[in-house]
C-alpha positions as CSV (number, residue, x, y, z in Angstrom):
1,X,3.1,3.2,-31.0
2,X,2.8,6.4,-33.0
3,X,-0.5,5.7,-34.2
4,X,-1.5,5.0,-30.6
5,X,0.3,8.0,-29.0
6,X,-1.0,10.8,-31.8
7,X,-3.4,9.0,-34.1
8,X,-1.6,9.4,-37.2
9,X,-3.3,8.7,-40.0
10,X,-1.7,5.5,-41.7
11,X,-1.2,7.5,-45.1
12,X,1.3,9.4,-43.1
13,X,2.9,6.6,-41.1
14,X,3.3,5.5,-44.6
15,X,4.9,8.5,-45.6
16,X,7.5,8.6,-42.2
17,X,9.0,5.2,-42.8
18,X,8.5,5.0,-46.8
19,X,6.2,2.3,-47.0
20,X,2.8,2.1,-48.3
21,X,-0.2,2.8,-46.2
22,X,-2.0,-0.4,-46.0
23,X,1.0,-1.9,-44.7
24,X,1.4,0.3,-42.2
25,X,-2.1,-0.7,-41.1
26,X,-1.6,-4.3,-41.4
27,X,1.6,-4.1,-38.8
28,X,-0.8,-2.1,-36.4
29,X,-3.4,-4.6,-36.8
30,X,-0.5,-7.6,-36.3
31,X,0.7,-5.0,-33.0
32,X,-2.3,-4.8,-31.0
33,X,-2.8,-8.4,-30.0
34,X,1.2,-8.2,-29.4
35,X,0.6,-5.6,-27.0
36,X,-2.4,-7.0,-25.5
37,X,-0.4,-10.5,-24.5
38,X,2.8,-8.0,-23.2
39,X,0.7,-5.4,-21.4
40,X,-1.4,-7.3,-19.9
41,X,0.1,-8.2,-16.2
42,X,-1.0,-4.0,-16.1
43,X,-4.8,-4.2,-16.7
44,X,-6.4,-5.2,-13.9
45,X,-10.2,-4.8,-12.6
46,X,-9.8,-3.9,-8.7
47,X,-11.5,-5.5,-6.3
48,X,-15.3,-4.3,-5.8
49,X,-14.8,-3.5,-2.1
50,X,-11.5,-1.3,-3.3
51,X,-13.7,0.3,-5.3
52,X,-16.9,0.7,-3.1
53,X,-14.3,2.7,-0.6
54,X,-13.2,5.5,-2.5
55,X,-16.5,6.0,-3.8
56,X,-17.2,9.8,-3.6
57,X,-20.2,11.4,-3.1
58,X,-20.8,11.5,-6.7
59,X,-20.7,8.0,-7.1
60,X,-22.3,6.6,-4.5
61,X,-25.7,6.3,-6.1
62,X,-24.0,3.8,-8.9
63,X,-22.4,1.2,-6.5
64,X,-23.0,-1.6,-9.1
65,X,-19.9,0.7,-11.2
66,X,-16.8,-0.4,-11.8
67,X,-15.4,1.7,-13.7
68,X,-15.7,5.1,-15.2
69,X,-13.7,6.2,-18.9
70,X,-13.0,9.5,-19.4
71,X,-12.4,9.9,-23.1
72,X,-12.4,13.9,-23.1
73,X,-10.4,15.6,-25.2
74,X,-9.6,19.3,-25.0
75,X,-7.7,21.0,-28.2
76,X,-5.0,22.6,-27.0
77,X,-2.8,25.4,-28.6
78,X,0.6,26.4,-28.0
């Protein structure tokens, strides 16, 4: 969950629970699927009428969407 919540590297993973880094990346590899099989019951694609209604203006012109990822990241500092 680490390496999905702040993309640590594995080196340093390896480093936090003193093992060495390619294990580290095999249990994330062996986690995924895990998670995938567990989490799944909350990924759902909605309905294309739910999604045709709360269209905004924006959007209209691409009714065939169904979905739009925002992968945006903005470097914050404290």
């Amino acid at each position: 969950m680490m390496k999905l919540y702040h993309n640590m590297t594995f080196s340093l993973l390896g480093v936090l629970f003193g093992i060495h880094r390619t294990t580290a990346s095999n249990i994330f590899k062996a986690s995924v699927p895990i998670l995938a099989v567990v989490l799944k019951h909350a990924i759902f694609w909605p309905e294309k009428e739910a999604v045709l209604q709360s269209l905004t203006k924006y959007f209209n012109k691409y009714r065939d969407c169904r979905m739009v990822l925002d992968c945006t990241e903005i470097p914050l500092q404290k």
